[in-house]
C-alpha positions in Angstrom: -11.7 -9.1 -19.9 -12.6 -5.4 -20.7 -9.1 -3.0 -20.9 -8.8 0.5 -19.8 -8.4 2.2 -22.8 -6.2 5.1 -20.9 -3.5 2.1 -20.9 -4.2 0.4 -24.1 -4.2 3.6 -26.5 -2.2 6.5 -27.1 -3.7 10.1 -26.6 -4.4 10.7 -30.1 -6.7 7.7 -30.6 -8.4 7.8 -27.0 -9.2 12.1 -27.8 -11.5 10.9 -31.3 -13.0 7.7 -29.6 -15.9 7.8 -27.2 -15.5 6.1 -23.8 -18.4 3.9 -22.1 -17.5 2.6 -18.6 -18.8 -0.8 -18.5 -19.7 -1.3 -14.6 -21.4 -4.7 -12.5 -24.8 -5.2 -12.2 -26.4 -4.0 -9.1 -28.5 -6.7 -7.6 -31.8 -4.7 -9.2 -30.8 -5.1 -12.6 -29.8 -8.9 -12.3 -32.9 -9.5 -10.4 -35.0 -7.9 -13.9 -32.6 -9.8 -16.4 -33.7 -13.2 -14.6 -37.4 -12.0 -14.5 -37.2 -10.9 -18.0 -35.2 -14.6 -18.7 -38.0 -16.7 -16.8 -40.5 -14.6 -18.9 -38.7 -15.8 -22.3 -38.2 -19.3 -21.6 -41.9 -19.3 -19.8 -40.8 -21.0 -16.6 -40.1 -20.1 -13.4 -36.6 -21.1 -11.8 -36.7 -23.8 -9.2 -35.3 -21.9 -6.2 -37.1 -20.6 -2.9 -36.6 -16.6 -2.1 -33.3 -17.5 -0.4 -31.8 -19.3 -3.2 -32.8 -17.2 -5.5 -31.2 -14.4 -3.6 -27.7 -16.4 -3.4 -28.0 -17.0 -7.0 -28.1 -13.4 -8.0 -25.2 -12.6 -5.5 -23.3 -15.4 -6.8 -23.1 -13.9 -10.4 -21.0 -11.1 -9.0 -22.5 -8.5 -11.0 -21.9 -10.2 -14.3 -25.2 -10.7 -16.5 -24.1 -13.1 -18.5 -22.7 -15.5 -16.1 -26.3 -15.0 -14.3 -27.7 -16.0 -17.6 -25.4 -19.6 -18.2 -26.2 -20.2 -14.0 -30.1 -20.0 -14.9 -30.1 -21.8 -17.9 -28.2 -24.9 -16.1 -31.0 -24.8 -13.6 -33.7 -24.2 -16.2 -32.0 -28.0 -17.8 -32.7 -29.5 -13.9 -35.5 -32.5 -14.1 -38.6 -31.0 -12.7 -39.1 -32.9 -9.1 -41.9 -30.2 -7.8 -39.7 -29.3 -5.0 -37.7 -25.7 -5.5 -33.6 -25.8 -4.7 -32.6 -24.3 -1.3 -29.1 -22.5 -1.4 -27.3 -25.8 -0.4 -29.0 -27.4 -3.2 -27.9 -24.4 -5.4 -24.0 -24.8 -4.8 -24.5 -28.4 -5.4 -25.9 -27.7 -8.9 -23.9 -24.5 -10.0 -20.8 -22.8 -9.3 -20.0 -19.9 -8.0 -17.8 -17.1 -10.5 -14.5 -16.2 -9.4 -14.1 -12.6 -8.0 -13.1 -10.5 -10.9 -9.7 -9.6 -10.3 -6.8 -9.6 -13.6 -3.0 -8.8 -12.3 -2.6 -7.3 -15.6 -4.4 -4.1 -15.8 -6.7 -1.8 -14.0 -7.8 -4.3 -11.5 -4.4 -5.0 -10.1 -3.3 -1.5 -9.7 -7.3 -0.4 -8.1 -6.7 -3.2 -5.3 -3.4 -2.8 -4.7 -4.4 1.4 -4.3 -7.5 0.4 -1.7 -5.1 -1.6 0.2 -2.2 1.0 0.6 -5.6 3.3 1.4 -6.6 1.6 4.1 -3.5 1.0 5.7 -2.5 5.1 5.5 -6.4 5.4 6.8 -5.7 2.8 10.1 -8.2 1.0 9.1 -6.9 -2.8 9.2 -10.3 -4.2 8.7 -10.7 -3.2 5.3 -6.7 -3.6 4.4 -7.5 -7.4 5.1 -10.4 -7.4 3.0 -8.5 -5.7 0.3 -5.6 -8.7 0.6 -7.6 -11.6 0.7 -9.3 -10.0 -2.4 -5.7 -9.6 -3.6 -4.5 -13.3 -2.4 -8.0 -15.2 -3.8 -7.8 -13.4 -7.5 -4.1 -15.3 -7.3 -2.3 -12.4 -6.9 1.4 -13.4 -6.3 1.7 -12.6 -2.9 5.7 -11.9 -2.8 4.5 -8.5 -4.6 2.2 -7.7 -2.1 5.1 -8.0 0.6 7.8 -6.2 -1.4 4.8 -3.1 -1.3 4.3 -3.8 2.5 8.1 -3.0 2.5 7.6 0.2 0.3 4.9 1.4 2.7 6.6 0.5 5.7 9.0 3.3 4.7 7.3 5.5 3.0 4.0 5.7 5.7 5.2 4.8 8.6 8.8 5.7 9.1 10.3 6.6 12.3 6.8 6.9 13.8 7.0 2.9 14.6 11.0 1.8 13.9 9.5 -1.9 14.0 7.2 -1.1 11.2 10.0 -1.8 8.5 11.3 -5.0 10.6 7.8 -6.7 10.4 7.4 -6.0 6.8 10.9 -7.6 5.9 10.1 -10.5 8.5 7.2 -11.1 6.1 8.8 -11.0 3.0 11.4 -13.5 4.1 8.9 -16.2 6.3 6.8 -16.2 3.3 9.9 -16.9 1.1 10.5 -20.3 3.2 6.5 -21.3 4.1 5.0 -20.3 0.5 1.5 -20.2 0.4 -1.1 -20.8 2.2 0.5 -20.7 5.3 3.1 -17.9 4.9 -0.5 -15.9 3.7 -0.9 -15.4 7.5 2.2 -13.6 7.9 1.7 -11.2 5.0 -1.8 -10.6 7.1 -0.2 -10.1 10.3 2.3 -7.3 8.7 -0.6 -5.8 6.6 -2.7 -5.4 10.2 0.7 -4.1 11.6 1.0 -1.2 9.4 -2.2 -0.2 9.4 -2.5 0.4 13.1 1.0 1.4 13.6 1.1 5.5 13.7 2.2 7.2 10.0 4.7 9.9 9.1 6.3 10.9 6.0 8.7 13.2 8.1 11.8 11.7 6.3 10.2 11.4 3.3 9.7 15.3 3.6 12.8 15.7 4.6 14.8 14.1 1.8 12.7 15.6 -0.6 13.8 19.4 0.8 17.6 18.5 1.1 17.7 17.3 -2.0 16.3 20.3 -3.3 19.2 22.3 -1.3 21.9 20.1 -2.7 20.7 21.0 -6.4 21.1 24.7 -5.4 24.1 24.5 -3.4 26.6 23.0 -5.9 29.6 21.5 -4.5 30.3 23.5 -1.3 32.5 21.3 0.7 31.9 20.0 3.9 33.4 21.5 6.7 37.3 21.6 7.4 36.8 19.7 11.2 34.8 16.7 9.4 38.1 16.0 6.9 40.6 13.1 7.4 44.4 14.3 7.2 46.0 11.4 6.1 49.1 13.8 4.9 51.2 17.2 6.3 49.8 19.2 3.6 46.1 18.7 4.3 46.6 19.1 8.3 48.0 22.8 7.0 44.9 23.7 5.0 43.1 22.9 8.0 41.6 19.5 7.6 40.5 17.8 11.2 41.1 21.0 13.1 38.6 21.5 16.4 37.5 18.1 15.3 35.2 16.5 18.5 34.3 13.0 18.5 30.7 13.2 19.7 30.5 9.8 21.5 33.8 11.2 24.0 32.2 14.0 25.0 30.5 14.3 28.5 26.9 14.2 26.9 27.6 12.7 23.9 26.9 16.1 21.6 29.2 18.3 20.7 27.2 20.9 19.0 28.8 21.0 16.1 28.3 22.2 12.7 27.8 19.8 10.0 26.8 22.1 7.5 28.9 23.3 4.9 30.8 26.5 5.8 28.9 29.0 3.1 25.7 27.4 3.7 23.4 28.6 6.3 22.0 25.6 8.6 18.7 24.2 7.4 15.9 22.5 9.7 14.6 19.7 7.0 13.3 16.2 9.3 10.5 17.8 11.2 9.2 14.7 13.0 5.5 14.7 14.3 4.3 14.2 17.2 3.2 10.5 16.1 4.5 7.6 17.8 8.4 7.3 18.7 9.0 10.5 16.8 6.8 12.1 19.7 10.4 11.4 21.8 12.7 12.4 18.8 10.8 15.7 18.6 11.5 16.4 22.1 15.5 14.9 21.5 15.9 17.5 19.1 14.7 20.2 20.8 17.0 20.0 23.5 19.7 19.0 21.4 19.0 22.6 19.0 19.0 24.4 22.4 22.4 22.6 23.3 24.2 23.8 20.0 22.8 27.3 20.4 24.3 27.4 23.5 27.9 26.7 22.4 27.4 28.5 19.2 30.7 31.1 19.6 28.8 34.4 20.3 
């Protein structure tokens, strides 16, 4: 199996060597290297136009398995009669689709499916998994990444999304394969038809970039438990509101801390269920305006 040498060797060595990308055989080229082989050996395959068609798609762009595939039908008894394409499977094999869980191949079709789930294209995300699932990929990997994208692509724009990925880790983890394939299907068609957001993913990133600039401000006095006399005096729980007791269920509160100014960081699209959060927060950020003192 050829190796990427971008993962195999350091910088140093891959900046003095030269790099040839080795790619398949378009069905041209194998068409001229069996030409060129019938024209060495001085016979002509036994196969009709069909045959000899499936016989060049079943090398998979690979040369050299083309090659072994004509030189077991070269070794046929001659019986005047060429080999249709059932004939053909009966006499040859066909090569394995080139996939190795170890290198570049894993991480490319692993890439095209996340691709084409973030692209809502489902047709092609299943094509990418049973390419996945037929190279022997172990399928538990690709639902612990349905997971990751479930959160990371999706998020609040389809609250299910996350539930069907984790319902297909765990029914695969008691059917195994092949039948608990058909769940990792269903969630992979799930996902890619289910509306995307990285609003969260946004948002952690920008509060977590405030909390690295902030310090330790401490939260505000009306959030703190007073288990003792001394901290009720400095002010801890004081104009506490429980939110759920009030007559709409929102105080309006600050949460912030007291020398930080409030920040806006989940900004939730208009995708999906965070279409009705965007609206919920809206009228909720006009309700704490309003009972803002001044």
């Amino acid at each position: 199996m050829p190796k990427n040498p971008s993962f195999e060797l350091n910088g140093a060595l891959l900046s003095r060597s030269q790099v040839l990308v080795l790619k398949p055989l378009d069905e041209t080229a194998l068409s001229t290297l069996l030409d060129r082989a019938e024209q060495l050996t001085g016979h002509r395959l036994p196969l009709d136009d069909d045959a000899r068609r499936a016989l060049i798609a079943m090398a998979d762009g690979d040369g050299r398995y083309l090659l072994d595939m004509a030189e077991q039908l070269q070794a046929l008894p001659d019986t005047g009669k060429p080999l249709d394409t059932t004939a053909l499977a009966h006499h040859v094999q066909q090569r394995a689709p080139l996939y190795d869980k170890a290198p570049e191949s894993h991480y490319n079709l692993i890439s095209a499916l996340h691709e084409s789930m973030r692209g809502s294209d489902p047709d092609a995300a299943l094509y990418w998994l049973a390419r996945m699932l037929d190279g022997g990929e172990d399928s538990l990997y690709v639902a612990r990444r349905l997971v990751r994208f479930a959160n990371e692509d999706v998020g609040i724009a389809d609250p299910h999304a996350i539930q069907q990925a984790l319902a297909a880790w765990d029914v695969y983890e008691r059917l195994g394969s092949p039948e608990g394939e058909l769940v990792i299907a269903q969630a992979v068609g799930h996902l890619a038809t289910a509306p995307k957001s990285i609003a969260v993913y946004r948002g952690l990133n920008a509060a977590r970039r405030s909390a690295r600039n902030t310090g330790s401000l401490m939260p505000p006095a009306h959030v703190l438990n007073a288990p003792t006399r001394l901290m009720k005096d400095l002010g801890y729980g004081k104009d506490y509101q429980y939110d759920p007791d009030t007559a709409d269920g929102f105080s309006g509160a600050d949460y912030f801390p007291g020398a930080m100014d409030r920040e806006t960081y989940y900004k939730p699209t208009r995708h999906g269920y965070e279409a009705r959060i965007t609206e919920h927060l809206r009228h909720r950020a006009a309700s704490r305006a309003r009972r803002q003192p001044g």
